[in-house]
N, C-alpha and C positions, 0 to 999 in steps of 0.2 A: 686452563683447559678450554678448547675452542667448543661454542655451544654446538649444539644440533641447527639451527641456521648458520653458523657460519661455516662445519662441517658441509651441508649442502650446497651454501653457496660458491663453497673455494672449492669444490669434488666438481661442478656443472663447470665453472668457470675455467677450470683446471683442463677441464674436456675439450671446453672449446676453442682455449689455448693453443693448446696441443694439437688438434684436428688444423685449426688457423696457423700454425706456425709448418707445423711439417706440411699444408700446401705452398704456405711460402718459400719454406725449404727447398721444397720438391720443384717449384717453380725458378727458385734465383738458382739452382741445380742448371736443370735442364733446359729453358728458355735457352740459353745462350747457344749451347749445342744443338738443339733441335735449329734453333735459327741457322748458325754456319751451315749446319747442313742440307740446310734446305737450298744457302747460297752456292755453296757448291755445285749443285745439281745443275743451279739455273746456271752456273758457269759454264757445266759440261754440255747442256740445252747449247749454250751461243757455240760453242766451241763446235757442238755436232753441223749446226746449220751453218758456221763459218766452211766448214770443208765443204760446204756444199755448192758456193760460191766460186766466182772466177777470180783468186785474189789477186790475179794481175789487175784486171781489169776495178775489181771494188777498189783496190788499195788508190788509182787514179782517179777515180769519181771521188774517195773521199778527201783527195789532199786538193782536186778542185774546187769542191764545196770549199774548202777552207780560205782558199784563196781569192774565190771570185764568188760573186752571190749568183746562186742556179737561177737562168731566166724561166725556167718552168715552172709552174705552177706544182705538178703532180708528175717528181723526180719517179724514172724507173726505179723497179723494184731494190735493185741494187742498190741503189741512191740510198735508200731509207734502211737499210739495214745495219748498217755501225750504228747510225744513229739515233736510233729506237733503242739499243742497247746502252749504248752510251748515257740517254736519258736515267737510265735503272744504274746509273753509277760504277758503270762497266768501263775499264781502260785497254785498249786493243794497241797493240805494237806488233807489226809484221816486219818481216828481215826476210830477205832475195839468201838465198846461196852462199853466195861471200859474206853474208851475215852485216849486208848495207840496210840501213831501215829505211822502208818504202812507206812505211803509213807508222803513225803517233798519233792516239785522241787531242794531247794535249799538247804537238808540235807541227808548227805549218813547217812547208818547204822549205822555207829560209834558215830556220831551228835545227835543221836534222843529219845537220854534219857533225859529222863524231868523227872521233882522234883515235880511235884504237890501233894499238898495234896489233901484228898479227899472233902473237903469242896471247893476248889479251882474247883475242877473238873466238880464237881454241878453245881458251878455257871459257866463255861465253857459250858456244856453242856447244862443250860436252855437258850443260846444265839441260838439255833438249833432250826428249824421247818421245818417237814416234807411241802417238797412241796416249800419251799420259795423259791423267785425272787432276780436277781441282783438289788443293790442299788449303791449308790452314797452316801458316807462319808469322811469325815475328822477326822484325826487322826496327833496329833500333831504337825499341821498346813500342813498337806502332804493329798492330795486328793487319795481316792482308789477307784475302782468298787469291792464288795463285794458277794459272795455271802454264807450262811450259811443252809445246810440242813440236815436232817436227813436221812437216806435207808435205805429199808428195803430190804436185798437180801439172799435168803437161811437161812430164820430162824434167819439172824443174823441183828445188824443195826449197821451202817458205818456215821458218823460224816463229813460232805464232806464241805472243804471251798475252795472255785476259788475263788483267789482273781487278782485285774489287778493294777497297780500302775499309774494314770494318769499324771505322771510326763511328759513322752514320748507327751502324749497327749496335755499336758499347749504348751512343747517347740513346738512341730509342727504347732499348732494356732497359737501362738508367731511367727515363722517366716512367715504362711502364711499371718499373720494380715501386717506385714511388709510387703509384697511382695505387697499385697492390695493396703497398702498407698503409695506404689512408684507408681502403675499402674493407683491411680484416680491424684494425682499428677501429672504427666505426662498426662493426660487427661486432666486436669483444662490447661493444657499450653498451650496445644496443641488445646484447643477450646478457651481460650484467643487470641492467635496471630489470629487466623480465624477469630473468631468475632469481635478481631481490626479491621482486615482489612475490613470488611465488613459493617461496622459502619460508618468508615473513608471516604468509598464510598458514603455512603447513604447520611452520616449526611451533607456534604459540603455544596451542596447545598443549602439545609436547615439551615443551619449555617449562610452562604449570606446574606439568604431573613431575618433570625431572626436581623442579626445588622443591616439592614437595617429598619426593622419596629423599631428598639430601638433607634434607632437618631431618626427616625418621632417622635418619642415618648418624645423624648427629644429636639424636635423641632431645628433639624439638618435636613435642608436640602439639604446638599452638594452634596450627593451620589444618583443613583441610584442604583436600585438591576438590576443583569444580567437576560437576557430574552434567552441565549445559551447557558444553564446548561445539555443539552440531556435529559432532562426531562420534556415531552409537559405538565404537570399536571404544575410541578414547573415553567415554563416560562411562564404560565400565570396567576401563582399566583403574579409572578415578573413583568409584564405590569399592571396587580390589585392595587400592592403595590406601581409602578412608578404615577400610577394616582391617585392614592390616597392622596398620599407626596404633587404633584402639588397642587391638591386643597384644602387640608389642610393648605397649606402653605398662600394661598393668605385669607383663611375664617380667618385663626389667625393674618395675619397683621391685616386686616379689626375690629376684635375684640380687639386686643391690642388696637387700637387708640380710639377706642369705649370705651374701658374700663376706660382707663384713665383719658379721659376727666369725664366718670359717677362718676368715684374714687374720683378723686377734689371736685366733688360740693357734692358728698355723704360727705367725710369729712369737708369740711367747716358747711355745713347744722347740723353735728352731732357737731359738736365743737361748734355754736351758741347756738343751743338747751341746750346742755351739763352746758355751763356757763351763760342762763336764769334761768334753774331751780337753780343751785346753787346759782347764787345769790338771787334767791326770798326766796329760804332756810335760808341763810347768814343772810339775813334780819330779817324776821320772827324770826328769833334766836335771835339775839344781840339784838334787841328791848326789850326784857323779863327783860334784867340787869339794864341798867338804870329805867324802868320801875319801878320794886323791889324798887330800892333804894328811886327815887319819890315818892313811897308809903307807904315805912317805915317813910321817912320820913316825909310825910302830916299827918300820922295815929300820930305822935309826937307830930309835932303844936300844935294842940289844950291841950295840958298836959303840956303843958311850961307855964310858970309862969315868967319868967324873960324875960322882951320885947327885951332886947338887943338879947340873944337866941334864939327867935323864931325869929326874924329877918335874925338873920343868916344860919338858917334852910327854911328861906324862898328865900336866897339869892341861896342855894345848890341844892334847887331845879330848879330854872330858870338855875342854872348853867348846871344842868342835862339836863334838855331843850335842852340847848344850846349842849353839849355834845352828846343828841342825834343827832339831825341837823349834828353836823360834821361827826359822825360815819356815818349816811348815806353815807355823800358826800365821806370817805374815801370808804366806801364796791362798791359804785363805781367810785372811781376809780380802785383797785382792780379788780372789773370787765373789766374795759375798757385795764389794764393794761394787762391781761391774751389773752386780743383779739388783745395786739400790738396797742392800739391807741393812748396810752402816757404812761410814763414812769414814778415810782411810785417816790415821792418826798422824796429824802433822807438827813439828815439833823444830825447833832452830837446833840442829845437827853441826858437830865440830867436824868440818870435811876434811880437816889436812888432819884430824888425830886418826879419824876414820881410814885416811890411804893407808896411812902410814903402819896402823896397825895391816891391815890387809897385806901388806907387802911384809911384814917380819912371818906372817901367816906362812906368804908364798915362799919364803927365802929354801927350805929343807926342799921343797920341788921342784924350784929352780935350781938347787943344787946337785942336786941326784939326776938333773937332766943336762948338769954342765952347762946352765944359761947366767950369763953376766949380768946382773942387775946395776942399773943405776937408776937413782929419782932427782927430782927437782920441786921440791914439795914445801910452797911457801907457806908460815903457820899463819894459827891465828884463822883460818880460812871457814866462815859459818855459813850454812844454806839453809830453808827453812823448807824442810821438807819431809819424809819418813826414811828415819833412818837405815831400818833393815832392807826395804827397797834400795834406798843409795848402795847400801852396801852390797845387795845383789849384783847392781850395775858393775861395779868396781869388779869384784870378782868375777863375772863373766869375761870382761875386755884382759886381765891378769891372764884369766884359763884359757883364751883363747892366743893370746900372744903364746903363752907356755908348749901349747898344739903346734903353729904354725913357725915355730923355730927352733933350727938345726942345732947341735950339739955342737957349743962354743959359740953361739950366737950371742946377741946383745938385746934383752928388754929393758928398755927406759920408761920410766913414769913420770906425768910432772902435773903437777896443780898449780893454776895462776889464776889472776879475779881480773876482770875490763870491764868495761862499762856495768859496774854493779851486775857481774855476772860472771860465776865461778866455770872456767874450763878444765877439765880432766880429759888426758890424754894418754895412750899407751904406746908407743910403740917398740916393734920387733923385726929381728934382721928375718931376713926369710924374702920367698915368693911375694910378685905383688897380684895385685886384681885388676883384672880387664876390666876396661871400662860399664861395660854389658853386667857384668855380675855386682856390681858396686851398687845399684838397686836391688836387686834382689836378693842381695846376701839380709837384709834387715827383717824377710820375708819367712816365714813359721815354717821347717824344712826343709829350708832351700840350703843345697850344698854346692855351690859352683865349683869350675877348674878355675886355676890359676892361669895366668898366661902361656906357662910353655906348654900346658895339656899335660903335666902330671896328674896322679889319682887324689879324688877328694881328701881332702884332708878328714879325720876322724871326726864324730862329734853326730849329734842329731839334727844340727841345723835348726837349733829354739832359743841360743845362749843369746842370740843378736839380737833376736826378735825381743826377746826378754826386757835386755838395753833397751829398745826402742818404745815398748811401752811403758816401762818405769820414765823414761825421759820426759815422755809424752804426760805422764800424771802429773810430774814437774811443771809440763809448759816449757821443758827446755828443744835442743835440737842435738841430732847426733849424726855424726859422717865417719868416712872415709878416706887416707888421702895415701896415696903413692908417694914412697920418696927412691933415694938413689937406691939404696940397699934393703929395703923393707916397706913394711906398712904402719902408717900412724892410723890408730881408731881413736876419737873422741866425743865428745857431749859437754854441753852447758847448759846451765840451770841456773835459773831466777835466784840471786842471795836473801829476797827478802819476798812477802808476800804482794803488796804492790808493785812487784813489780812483774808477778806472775801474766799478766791477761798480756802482756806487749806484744806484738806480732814479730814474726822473727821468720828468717827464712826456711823454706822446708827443703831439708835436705834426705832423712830419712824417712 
C-alpha cells in the first residue's frame, strides 16, 4: 500500500504529467497545421501581389537576372520581387498561353525547353483554375504548399504555379518538438524534487500518527504517537489516538477472557449436539438392515416345507435380534467414544469368516429380490480392529449393492490381502455415478442422481457415511470405482496394529 507521501507525491506529479503532456500533445497536434496554414496564406499574399505585376515584363527581368549580373545597383521594383520571394523558399513557374514556360526559380533560359506533347499539355493545363487558393499535398512521399492558377493580363492568360516545399518546415517542427521535450522534461524534475520535498514535510507527521493507529489495529500497544509535531491540528489528533490505544487496550483484555471462556462452553455445547443428532441418525439408519433381513426372512417361514429349514430360519432370526441388541450397544459406544469416554474395543477379527457369514445372512434378500450372488473370499483373512464395526461396514456396502440392482442383476463380493492390508470390495450390475457425486455420495444425506438423471435411489444417504467413518477409525481408505456394467464400492484396512499410523491416499 502506497504511503501518504507517496500518495501525494504521484497525485502532484501525475498533475503535472498530465498538464505537460497534453501541451505537448496539443502542440505536436496543432503546430504543424497552424504552420501550413499560415504558409498558405503567405502563398496566397505572393500570389495576390503577383497579379498585380506586369508578368510579361517580370518574367523578362527575371530570366535576365539569371543570366547576366544586373549592372544596377538598386534593380526596379520589379526586379526584386520574385526574388524577395524566393528568398522565403518560394518556387514561381509562369507558362504563356500555349502553356510555354517563360520564367523557372530554379531554370535559366537554356533549361527551359520541354518536350510536351500537345495531349500532354491539355491535361497540364486542365490542373489550372482561375482564381485558385494554396493547398497542402503529397507527392511521392515529400509534402508541398501548392498553388495552380490561371491570368488573365492584357488579352493574354499566364499558367501561374507557387509552389513551397515543406521539407524546411517538417525539420524545424522536428527540432522545435525536441526543444519542447527537453523543456517539460526539465519541468517534471524540477516540480518532482519541490514536490518531494514538500510532501516529505507534510507527510511525517501523518506518517507517525498512521503506524501508530496500525499497531492499535493490530493490537500493539507499545507505542505512543507524538503530541510535538508543530502541528496544533496533528498533536491533538496524537492525545485522540494516545487515548484511544489506552482504552482499547484494556476493553480487549476485558473481551479476550470473555471470549474464551464463551468459545469453550459454545464448542462443547455444539460438539454434544453435533454427536446426539448423529447418533439418533446412526440409529434410525442401521436399524432398516437387520430389519430387511428379519423380514425376508419371516415372509419365508411360512413356505418351507422342511421342519429342519424353517427351524433354522427361525434360529437367523432371534440371531438378528440379537445382532440388532449389539449393534445398538456398539453405535454407542461409538458415540461415547467420539466424546472421549471410553475407548473403542479392538480385537484381531477373522474378516473372511466375517464376510462370509454376512453374505449367507444376505442370501434370502438377494433371493426374494432375484439378485445372483457370487464371492471371491480368500480365508484365513485376520484384521485387527472392532468387530461389530467391521461388520457394520460389510453390511452397508451388501444393502447398498441389494438397492442399487435390478432384478436379475449380479452382486459379487471379494476379500483379498496386498501389501499387509486387507481389501473388501462389492460390486453390482446396475447404474454408475457421475464423476461429481462420487465425493459426495461418502457425505451424511447426501443422495445424488446417477448418470442418466433417473430418481434417487431409496435409502437416507448415512449407510456410506457410516463406511467411511468406521474405515476412518481403522485408518483404512474407502472408494468408488465405475466399471462397464455397474459399480464396485470398496475399503482397506491395516491387518495389523503397526501398521495402522501409515499414510495412505485419501480418497473418501
Amino acid at each position: 500500500m502506497k504511503t501518504i507521501r507517496a500518495k501525494l507525491f504521484l497525485s502532484v506529479i501525475l498533475l503535472l504529467t498530465t498538464a505537460v503532456c497534453g501541451i505537448g500533445l496539443l502542440y505536436s497536434i496543432c503546430n504543424r497545421k497552424f504552420y501550413l496554414a499560415g504558409q498558405c496564406d503567405y502563398v496566397n499574399e505572393a500570389y495576390e501581389e503577383l497579379t498585380n505585376q506586369n508578368l510579361e515584363e517580370l518574367c523578362r527581368i527575371g530570366n535576365q537576372q539569371k543570366e547576366v549580373a544586373a549592372e544596377e545597383e538598386n534593380p526596379p521594383a520589379a526586379d526584386r520581387f520574385l526574388e524577395g520571394y524566393e528568398n522565403e523558399n518560394l518556387r514561381f513557374r509562369i507558362r504563356d498561353g500555349s502553356f510555354q514556360l517563360l520564367y523557372d526559380t530554379y531554370k535559366s533560359a537554356a533549361a527551359r525547353e520541354e518536350n510536351y506533347t500537345q495531349e500532354e499539355k491539355e491535361v497540364r493545363m486542365g490542373r489550372y483554375q482561375e482564381n485558385d487558393t494554396a493547398s497542402y499535398e503529397k507527392v511521392n512521399g515529400n509534402g508541398r504548399i501548392i498553388l495552380r492558377s490561371k491570368v488573365q493580363q492584357n488579352g493574354e492568360t499566364y499558367y501561374v504555379m507557387i509552389l513551397e516545399s515543406t521539407l524546411l518546415i517538417d525539420e524545424s517542427i522536428s527540432y522545435a518538438n525536441k526543444i519542447l521535450i527537453l523543456v517539460l522534461l526539465l519541468f517534471i524534475s524540477i516540480g518532482g524534487l519541490a514536490v518531494n520535498f514538500l510532501a516529505k514535510r507534510i507527510s511525517r507527521p501523518i506518517t507517525e500518527v498512521s503506524r501508530i493507529a496500525r499497531m492499535i489495529a493490530g493490537q500493539d500497544f507499545s507505542e505512543r504517537a507524538s503530541v510535538k509535531s508543530g502541528y496544533r491540528e496533528l498533536d491533538e489528533l496524537g492525545k485522540s489516538v494516545n487515548l484511544m490505544s489506552s482504552q482499547l487496550q484494556e476493553a480487549i483484555q476485558d473481551m479476550k477472557s470473555y471470549n474464551e471462556r464463551l468459545q469453550k462452553e459454545i464448542d462443547r455445547r455444539t460438539e454434544l449436539e453435533n454427536h446426539r443428532k448423529q447418533f439418533v441418525n446412526n440409529v434410525s439408519h442401521e436399524l432398516k438392515t437387520p430389519l430387511a433381513i428379519i423380514s425376508s426372512q419371516m415372509e419365508m417361514i411360512p413356505l418351507i416345507r422342511d421342519e429342519k429349514k424353517r427351524q433354522e430360519y427361525c434360529n437367523s432370526v432371534v440371531e438378528e435380534v440379537k445382532r440388532m441388541n449389539q449393534m445398538l450397544h456398539s453405535m454407542l459406544t461409538i458415540f461415547s467414544a467420539e466424546q472421549g469416554i471410553e475407548d473403542m474395543k479392538m480385537d484381531k477379527v477373522d474378516f473372511s469368516r466375517l464376510v462370509e457369514k454376512e453374505l449367507e445372512d444376505f442370501e434370502p434378500l438377494f433371493a426374494r429380490r432375484k439378485l445372483r450372488l457370487s464371492s471371491e473370499i480368500e480365508d484365513g483373512k485376520t484384521v485387527w480392529g472392532n468387530e461389530e464395526l467391521l461388520r457394520r461396514a460389510a453390511d452397508n456396502y451388501l444393502m447398498n449393492a441389494s438397492r442399487h440392482t435390478v432384478s436379475g442383476g449380479r452382486i459379487q463380493a471379494a476379500l483379498s490381502q496386498k501389501d499387509e492390508r486387507l481389501r473388501f470390495s462389492v460390486y453390482n450390475d446396475g447404474e454408475r455415478i457421475s464423476e461429481k457425486d462420487q465425493k459426495k455420495i461418502w457425505d451424511s444425506f447426501y443422495q445424488g442422481s446417477v448418470l442418466d438423471g433417473k430418481s434417487q435411489k431409496e435409502g437416507t444417504g448415512l449407510g456410506l457415511y457410516i463406511v467411511k467413518s468406521v474405515v476412518a477409525q481403522h485408518d483404512g481408505i474407502c472408494g468408488v470405482e465405475n466399471r462397464e456394467e455397474g459399480v464396485e464400492f470398496w475399503f482397506e484396512i491395516p491387518v495389523s496394529p503397526d501398521r495402522r499410523k501409515e499414510p495412505c491416499r485419501e480418497t473418501c
